[in-house]
C-alpha positions in Angstrom: 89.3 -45.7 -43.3 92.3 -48.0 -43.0 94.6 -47.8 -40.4 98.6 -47.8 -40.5 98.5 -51.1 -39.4 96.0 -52.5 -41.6 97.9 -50.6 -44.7 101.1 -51.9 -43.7 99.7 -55.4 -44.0 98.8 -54.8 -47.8 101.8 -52.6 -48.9 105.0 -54.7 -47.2 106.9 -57.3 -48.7 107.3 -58.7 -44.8 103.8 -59.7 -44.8 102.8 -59.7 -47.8 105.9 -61.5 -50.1 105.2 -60.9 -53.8 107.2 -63.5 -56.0 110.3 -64.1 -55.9 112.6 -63.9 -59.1 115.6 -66.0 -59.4 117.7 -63.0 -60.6 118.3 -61.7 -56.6 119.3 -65.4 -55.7 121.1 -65.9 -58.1 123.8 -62.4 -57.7 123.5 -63.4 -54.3 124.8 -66.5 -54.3 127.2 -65.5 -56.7 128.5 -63.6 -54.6 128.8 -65.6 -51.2 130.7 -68.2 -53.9 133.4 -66.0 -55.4 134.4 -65.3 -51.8 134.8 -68.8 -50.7 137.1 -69.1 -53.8 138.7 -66.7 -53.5 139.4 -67.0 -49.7 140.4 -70.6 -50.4 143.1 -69.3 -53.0 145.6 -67.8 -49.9 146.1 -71.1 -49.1 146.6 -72.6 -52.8 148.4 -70.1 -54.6 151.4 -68.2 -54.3 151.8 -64.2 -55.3 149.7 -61.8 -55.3 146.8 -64.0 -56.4 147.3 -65.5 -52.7 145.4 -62.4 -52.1 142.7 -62.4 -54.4 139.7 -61.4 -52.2 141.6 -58.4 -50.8 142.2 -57.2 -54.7 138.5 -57.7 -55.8 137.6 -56.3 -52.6 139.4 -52.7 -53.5 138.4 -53.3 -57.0 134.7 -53.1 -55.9 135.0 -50.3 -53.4 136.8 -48.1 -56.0 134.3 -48.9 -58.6 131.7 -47.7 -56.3 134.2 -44.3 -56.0 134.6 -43.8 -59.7 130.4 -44.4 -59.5 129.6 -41.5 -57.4 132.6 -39.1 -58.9 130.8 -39.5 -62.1 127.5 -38.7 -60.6 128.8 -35.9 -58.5 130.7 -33.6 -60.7 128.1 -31.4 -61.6 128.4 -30.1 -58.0 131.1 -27.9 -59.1 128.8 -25.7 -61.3 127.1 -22.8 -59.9 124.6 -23.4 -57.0 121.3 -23.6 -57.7 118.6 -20.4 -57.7 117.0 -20.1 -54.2 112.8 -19.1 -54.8 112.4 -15.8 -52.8 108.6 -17.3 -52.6 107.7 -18.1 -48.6 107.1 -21.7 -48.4 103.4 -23.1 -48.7 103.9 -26.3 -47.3 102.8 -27.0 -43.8 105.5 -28.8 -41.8 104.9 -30.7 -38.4 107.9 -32.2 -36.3 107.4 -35.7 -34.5 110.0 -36.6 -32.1 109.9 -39.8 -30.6 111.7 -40.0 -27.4 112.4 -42.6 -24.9 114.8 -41.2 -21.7 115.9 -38.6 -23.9 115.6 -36.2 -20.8 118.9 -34.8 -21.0 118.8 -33.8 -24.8 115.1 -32.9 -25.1 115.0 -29.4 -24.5 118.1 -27.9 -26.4 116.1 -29.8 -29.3 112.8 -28.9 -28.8 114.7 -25.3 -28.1 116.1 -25.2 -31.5 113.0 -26.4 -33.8 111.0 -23.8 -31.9 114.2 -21.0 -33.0 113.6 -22.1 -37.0 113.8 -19.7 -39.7 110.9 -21.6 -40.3 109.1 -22.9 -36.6 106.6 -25.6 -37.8 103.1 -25.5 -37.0 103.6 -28.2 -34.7 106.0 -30.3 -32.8 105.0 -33.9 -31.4 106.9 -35.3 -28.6 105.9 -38.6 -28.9 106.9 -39.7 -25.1 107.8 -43.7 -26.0 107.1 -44.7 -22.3 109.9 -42.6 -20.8 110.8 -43.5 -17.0 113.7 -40.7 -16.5 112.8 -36.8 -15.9 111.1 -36.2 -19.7 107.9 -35.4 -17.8 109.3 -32.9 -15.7 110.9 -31.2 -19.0 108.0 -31.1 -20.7 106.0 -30.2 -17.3 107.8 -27.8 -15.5 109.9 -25.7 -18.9 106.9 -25.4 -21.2 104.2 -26.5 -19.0 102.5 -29.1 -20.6 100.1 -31.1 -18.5 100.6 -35.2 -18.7 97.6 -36.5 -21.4 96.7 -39.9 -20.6 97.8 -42.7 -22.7 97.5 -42.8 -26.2 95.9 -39.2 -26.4 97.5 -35.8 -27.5 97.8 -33.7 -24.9 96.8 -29.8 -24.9 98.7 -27.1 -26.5 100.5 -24.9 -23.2 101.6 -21.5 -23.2 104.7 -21.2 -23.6 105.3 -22.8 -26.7 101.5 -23.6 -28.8 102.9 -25.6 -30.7 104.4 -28.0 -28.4 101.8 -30.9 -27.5 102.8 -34.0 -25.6 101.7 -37.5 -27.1 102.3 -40.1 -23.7 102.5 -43.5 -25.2 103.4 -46.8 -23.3 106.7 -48.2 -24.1 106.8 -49.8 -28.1 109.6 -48.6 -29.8 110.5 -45.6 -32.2 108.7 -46.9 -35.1 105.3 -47.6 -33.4 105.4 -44.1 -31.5 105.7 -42.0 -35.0 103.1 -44.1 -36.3 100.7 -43.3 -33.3 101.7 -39.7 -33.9 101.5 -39.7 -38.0 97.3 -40.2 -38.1 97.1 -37.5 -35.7 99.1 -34.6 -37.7 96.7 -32.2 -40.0 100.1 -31.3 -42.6 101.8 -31.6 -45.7 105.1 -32.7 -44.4 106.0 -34.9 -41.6 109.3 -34.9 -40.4 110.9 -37.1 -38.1 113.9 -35.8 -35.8 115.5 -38.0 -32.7 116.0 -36.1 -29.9 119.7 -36.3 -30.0 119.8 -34.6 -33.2 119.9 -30.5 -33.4 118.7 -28.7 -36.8 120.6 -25.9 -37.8 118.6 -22.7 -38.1 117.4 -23.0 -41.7 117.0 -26.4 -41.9 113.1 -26.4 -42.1 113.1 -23.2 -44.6 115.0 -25.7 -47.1 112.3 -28.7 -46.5 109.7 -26.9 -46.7 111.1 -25.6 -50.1 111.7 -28.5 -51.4 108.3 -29.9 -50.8 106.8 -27.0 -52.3 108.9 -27.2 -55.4 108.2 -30.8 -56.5 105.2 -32.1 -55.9 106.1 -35.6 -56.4 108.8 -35.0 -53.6 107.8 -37.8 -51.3 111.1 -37.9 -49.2 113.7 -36.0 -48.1 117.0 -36.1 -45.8 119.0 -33.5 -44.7 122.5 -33.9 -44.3 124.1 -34.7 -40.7 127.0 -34.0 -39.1 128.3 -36.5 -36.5 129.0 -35.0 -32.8 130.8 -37.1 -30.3 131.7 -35.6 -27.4 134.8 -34.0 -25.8 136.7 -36.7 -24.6 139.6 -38.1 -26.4 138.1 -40.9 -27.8 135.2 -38.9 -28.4 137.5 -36.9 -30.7 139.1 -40.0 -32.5 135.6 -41.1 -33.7 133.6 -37.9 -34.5 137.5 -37.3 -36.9 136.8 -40.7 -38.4 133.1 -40.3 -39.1 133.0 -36.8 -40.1 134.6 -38.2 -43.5 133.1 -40.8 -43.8 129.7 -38.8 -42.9 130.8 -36.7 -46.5 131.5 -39.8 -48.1 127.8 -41.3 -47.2 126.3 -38.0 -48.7 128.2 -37.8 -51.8 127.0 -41.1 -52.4 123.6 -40.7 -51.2 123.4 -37.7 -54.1 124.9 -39.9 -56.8 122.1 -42.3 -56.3 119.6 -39.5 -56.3 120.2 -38.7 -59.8 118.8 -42.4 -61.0 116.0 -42.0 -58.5 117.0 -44.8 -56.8 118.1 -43.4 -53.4 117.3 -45.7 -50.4 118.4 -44.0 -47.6 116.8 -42.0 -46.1 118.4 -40.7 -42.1 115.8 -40.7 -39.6 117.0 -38.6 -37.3 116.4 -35.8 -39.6 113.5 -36.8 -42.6 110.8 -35.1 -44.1 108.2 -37.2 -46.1 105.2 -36.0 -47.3 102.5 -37.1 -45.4 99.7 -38.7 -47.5 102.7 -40.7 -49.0 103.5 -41.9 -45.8 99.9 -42.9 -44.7 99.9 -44.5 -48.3 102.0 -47.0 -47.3 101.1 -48.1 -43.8 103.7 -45.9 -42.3 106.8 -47.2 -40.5 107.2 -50.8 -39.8 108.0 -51.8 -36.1 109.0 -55.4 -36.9 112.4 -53.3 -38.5 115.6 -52.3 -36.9 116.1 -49.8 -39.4 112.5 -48.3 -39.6 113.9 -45.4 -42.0 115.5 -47.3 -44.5 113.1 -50.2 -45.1 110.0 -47.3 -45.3 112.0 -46.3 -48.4 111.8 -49.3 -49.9 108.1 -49.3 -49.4 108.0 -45.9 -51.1 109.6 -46.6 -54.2 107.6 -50.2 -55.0 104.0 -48.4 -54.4 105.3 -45.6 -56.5 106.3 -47.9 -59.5 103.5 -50.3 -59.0 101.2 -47.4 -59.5 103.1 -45.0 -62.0 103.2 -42.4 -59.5 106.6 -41.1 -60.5 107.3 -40.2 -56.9 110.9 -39.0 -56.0 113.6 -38.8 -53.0 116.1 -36.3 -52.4 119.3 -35.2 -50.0 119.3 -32.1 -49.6 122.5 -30.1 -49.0 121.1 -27.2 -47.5 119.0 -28.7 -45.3 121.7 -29.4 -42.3 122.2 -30.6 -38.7 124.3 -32.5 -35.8 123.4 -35.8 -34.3 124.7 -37.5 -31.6 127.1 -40.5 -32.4 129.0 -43.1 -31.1 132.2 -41.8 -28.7 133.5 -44.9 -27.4 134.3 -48.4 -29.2 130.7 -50.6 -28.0 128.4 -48.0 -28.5 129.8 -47.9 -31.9 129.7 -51.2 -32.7 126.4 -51.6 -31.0 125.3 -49.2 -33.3 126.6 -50.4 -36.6 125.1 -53.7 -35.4 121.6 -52.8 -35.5 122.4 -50.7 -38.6 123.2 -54.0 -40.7 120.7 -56.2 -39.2 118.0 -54.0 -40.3 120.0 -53.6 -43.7 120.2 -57.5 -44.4 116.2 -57.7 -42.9 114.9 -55.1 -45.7 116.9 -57.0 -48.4 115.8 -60.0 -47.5 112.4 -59.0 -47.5 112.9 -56.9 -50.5 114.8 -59.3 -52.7 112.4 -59.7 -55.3 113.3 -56.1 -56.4 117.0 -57.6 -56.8 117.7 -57.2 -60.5 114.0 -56.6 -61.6 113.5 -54.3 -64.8 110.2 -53.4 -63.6 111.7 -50.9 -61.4 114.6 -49.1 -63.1 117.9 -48.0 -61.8 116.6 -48.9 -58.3 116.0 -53.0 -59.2 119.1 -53.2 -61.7 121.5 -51.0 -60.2 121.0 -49.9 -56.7 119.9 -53.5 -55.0 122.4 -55.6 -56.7 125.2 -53.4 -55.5 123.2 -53.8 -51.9 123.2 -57.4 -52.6 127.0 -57.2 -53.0 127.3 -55.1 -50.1 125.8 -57.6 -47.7 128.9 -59.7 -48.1 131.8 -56.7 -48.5 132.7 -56.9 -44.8 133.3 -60.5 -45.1 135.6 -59.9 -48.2 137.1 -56.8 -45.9 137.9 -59.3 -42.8 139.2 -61.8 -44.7 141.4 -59.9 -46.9 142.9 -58.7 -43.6 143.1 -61.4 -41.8 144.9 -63.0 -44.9 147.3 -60.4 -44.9 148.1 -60.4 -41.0 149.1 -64.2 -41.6 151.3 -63.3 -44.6 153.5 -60.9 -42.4 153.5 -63.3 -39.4 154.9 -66.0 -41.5 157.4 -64.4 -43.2 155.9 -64.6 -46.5 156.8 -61.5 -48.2 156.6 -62.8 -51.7 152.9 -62.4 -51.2 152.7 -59.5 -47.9 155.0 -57.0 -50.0 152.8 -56.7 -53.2 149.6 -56.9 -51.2 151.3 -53.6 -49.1 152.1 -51.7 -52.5 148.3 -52.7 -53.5 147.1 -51.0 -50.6 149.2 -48.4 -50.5 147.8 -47.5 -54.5 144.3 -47.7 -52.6 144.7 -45.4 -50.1 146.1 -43.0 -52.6 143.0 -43.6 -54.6 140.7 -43.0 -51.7 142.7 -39.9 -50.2 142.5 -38.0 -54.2 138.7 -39.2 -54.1 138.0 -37.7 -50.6 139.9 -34.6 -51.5 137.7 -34.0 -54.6 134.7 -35.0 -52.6 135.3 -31.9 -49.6 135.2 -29.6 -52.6 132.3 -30.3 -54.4 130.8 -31.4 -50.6 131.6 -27.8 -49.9 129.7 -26.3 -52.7 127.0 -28.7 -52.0 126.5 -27.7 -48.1 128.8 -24.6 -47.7 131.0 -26.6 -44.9 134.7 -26.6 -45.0 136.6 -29.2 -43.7 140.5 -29.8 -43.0 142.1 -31.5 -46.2 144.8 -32.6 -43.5 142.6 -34.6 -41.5 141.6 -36.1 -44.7 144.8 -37.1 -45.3 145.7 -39.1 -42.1 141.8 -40.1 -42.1 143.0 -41.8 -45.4 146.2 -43.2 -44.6 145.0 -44.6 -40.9 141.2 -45.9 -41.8 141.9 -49.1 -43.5 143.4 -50.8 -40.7 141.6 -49.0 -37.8 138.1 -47.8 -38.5 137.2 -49.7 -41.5 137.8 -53.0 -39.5 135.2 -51.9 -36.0 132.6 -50.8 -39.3 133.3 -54.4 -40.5 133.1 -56.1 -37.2 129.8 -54.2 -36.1 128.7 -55.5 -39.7 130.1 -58.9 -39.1 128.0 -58.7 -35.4 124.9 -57.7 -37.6 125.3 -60.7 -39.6 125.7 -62.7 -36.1 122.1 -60.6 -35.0 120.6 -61.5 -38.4 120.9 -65.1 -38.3 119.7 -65.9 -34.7 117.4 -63.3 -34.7 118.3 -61.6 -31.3 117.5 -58.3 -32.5 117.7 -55.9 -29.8 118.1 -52.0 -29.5 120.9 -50.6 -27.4 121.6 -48.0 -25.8 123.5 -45.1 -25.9 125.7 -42.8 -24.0 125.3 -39.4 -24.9 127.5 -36.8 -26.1 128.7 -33.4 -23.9 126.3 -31.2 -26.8 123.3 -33.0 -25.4 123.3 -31.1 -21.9 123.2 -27.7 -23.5 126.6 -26.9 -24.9 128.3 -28.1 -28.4 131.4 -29.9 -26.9 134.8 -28.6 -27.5 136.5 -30.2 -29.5 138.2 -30.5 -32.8 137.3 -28.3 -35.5 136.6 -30.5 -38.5 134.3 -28.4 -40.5 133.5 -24.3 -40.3 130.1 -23.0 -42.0 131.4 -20.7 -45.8 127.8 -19.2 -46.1 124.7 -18.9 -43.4 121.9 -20.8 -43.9 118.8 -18.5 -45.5 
């Protein structure tokens, strides 16, 4: 029998490049020229057109709006028919943890208080150096395996084991964990990420009710602690959290969805062997697995799917302060531009649907839309500071018309968004979220892109750290209410 490794060598495009069509080059490229033109016209033309990069820019984004409004409406119909039928599937947890003493036991604590409990839970110890062991040792008495090996079952929790690993990143600690798991689903949870009771009821569900289900998400809710600017970032990505959803469930109707959150993600578990499992070479182990999944499905008919699912719900720990975030958003779009790259043959390829002639060229595009976002600004910054109002006036009133645009869309999107997951959330802070975020906390999401693309090309890829929020020891922080649960979870 193969091992992940061995797999992994057969099944990705890293190591194993198929051909390479001109179609992705050539949107590409395409791309990377029309911003050079029109970057070069604000210091050619006068007008408006001095600002051309800015206009396509909001052109693009609002296409991408009016794309998942279209695909989202039929959230507002009735919700669908929950089977009374116990789940069937058998569901284990892995969570791969490295210094994660402080969060692990309020989540270990909540998968073991599931509506669902799974039939095991890995903690796949990543070469921690902090007090894991003595979590693991002295709450639920589990007795340190030795390297490599899966430790025995203790009493107070049976299904807790301990998998001690030396240090090798998150990647290859699931995939030491994956070969040695005897269930249907895998699912992969960080350890600064808390499920909500029923969370693992609605996988399993799922699972059970498409068999060609191969991978699922739930959807997350970003906590950042209690500090002020702990508050200013968990306000601006809590929308734009929502926003990510909605359009992770537009692209779900084509089959073409791509990402997947690791911090809470079920796949199914031969699917996942199937492949090789998760790549370690990848900063964004989560997202470029998905890839994997949808080319070995088309290359062998399989029909496989991939779904968000809105009732399957839970609260990670993000970014509070201004580095972490950036740090963050950093390896986010480094590993982004590493699966295109390697992926690029799928750019505009027929052979695999929606996914090769929809969803990677607007990737493709999206590679270079913080560029466009930077520039457009910076364009407009020198307009105002040199008095030229012929050209910073109309560029105002076109951004004005955009945030309009993106305030009705987000309004829309909290109430099919609360149909979908049964959370409410303030239409005032969606409001000044609107008005504020184009010249705030689009431009860090921009620069921590623009640092990717820095990361990318020199190849210092490196994980950071991160500072962890008040819920992590024990207590959900207090701080703004943003959303409030309409219905329990079943």
């Amino acid at each position: 029998m193969k091992t992940l490794e061995q797999t992994l060598g057969t099944t990705s495009p890293r190591l194993n490049p198929p051909a390479r069509p001109w179609t992705g080059a050539v949107i590409w490229m395409s791309a990377v020229a029309l911003f050079i033109a029109l970057f070069a016209q604000g210091f050619v033309r006068m007008g408006v057109a001095a600002w051309a990069v800015g206009l396509v820019y909001i052109l693009y984004d609002t296409a991408l709006l009016i794309f998942v409004a279209r695909r989202t409406y039929r959230l507002v119909g009735k919700p669908a028919a929950v089977s009374a039928r116990p789940p069937l599937a058998s569901l284990a947890v892995v969570v791969a943890a490295y210094n994660e003493a402080p969060v692990l036991q309020v989540t270990i604590e909540a998968l073991l208080a599931q509506a669902s409990p799974p039939e095991l839970i890995v903690i796949a110890d990543d070469g921690s150096d902090d007090d894991s062991a003595t979590v693991l040792a002295r709450i639920y008495g589990l007795r340190p395996p030795l390297l490599g090996t899966l430790g025995e079952a203790g009493t107070v929790a049976p299904t807790l084991r301990w998998l001690r690993l030396p240090r090798s990143g998150k990647a290859r600690a699931l995939n030491m964990a994956i070969p040695l798991i005897d269930a249907d689903i895998v699912l992969t949870v960080d350890a600064d990420t808390l499920l909500e009771p029923g969370a693992l009821v609605a996988m399993r569900r799922a699972f059970d009710a498409e068999p060609k289900l191969v991978a699922a998400t739930g959807v997350l809710r970003p906590i950042c602690g209690d500090s002020n600017s702990g508050r200013i970032f968990q306000w601006f990505q809590t929308y734009e959290y929502v926003r990510n959803f909605m359009s992770r469930y537009a692209w779900m109707g084509s089959n073409s969805l791509l990402l997947i959150s690791g911090a809470f993600a079920g796949f199914r578990r031969e699917a996942l062997v199937a492949v090789g499992g998760f790549d370690p070479e990848c900063l964004v182990e989560d997202y470029e697995v998905m890839h994997r999944l949808h080319r070995y499905s088309i290359d062998n008919d399989f029909g496989w799917t991939v779904r968000v699912l809105g009732d399957a719900q839970a609260s990670t720990d993000s970014p509070g302060t201004l580095m972490p975030f950036l740090r963050q958003r950093r390896r986010w779009f480094a590993g982004f531009l590493q699966t295109q790259l390697w992926n690029r043959d799928m750019i505009g390829n027929r052979r695999y649907g929606a996914l090769g002639t929809a969803m990677m060229p607007v990737k493709s595009l999206d590679t270079v839309q913080p560029l466009y976002g930077l520039a457009a600004f910076a364009l407009l910054i020198t307009f105002i500071v040199t008095g030229n109002l012929k050209v910073a006036l109309p560029v105002i009133i076109a951004m004005v018309a955009k945030v309009v645009i993106d305030l009705c869309y987000l309004l829309w999107s909290l109430k099919l968004y609360r149909h979908w997951t049964g959370q409410r959330l303030s239409p005032w802070g969606a409001l000044a979220s609107a008005v504020v975020e184009p010249l705030t906390f689009q431009l860090l999401r921009h620069a921590g892109a623009a640092w990717g693309w820095y990361v990318f090309l020199t190849k210092k890829q490196v994980w950071g750290t991160t500072a962890r929020g008040e819920y992590c020891r024990g207590s959900m922080p207090r701080t703004i209410v943003l959303w409030m649960p309409d219905r329990l979870p079943d």
